[in-house]
C-alpha positions as CSV (number, residue, x, y, z in Angstrom):
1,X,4.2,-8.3,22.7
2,X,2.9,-5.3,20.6
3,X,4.5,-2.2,20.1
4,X,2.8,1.1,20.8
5,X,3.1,4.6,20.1
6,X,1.2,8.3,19.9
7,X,2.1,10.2,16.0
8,X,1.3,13.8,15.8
9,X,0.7,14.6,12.5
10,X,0.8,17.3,10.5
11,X,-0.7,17.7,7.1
12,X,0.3,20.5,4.1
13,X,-1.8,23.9,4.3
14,X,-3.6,23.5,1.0
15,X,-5.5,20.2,2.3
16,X,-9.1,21.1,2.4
17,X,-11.8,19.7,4.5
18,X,-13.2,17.0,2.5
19,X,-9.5,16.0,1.6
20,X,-9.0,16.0,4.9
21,X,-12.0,13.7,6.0
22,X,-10.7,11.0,3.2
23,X,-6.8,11.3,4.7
24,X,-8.5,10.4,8.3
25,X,-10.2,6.9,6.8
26,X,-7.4,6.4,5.1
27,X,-5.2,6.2,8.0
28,X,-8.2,4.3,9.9
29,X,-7.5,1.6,7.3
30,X,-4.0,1.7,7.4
31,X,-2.3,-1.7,9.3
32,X,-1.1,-1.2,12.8
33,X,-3.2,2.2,13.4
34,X,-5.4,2.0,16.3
35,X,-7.2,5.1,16.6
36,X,-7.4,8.2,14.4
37,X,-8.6,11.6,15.2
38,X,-8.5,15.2,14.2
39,X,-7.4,17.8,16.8
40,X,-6.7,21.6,17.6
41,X,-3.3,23.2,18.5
42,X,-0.1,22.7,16.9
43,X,-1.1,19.2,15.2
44,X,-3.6,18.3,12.8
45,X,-4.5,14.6,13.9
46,X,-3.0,12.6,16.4
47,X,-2.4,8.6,15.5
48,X,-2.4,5.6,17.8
49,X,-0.9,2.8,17.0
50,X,-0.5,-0.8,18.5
51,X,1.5,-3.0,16.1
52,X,3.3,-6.0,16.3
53,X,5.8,-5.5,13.6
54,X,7.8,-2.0,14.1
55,X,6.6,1.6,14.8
56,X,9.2,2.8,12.5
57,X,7.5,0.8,9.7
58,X,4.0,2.8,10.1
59,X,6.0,5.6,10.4
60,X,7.7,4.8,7.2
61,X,4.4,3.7,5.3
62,X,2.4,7.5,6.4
63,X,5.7,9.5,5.5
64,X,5.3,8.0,1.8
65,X,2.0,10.2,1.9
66,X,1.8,13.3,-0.2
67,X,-0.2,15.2,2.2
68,X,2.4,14.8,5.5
69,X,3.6,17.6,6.4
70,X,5.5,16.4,9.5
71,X,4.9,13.7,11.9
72,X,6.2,13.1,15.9
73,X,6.3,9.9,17.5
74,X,5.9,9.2,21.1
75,X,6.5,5.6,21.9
76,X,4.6,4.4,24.9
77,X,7.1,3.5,27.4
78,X,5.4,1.0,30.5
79,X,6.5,2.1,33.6
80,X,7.7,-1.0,34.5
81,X,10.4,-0.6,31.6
82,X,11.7,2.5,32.7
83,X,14.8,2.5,34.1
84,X,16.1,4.1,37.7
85,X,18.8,5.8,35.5
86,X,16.3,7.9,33.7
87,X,15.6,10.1,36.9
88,X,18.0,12.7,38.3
89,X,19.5,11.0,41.4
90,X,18.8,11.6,44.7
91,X,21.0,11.1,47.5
């Protein structure tokens, strides 16, 4: 069973463009990343990853970067997993 998960990501202010473009191939290349791109709003890039090991050790291996500013994960949760409990109750 693989693990999988959405990072928002966040780099530092002084990263310029071409920086930038290497930072996205570099996370292309980095082991359990899935998908990479660059997007507008209140992130910079948004991650997918699909791993069999541990999202918190991709996590772990980005947040070593220089350039992260701040990163939020959002594990993928099947809707089969979730539980009844997770609802408000209805009577």
């Amino acid at each position: 069973m693989t693990l999988r998960a959405y990072f928002l990501l966040n780099v530092l202010d002084d990263v310029d463009q071409p920086e930038f473009v290497k930072i996205l191939r570099e996370l292309e290349r980095t082991p359990g990343v899935e998908f990479v791109d660059s997007v507008s709003g209140a992130y910079d890039m948004v991650v997918i990853v699909d791993t069999s090991t541990s999202i918190e050790s991709v996590v772990a291996n980005i947040k070593e970067k220089a350039w992260v500013k701040s990163i939020e994960v959002l594990r993928i949760v099947s809707i089969f997993e979730r539980s009844s409990g997770m609802r408000g109750s209805r009577t």
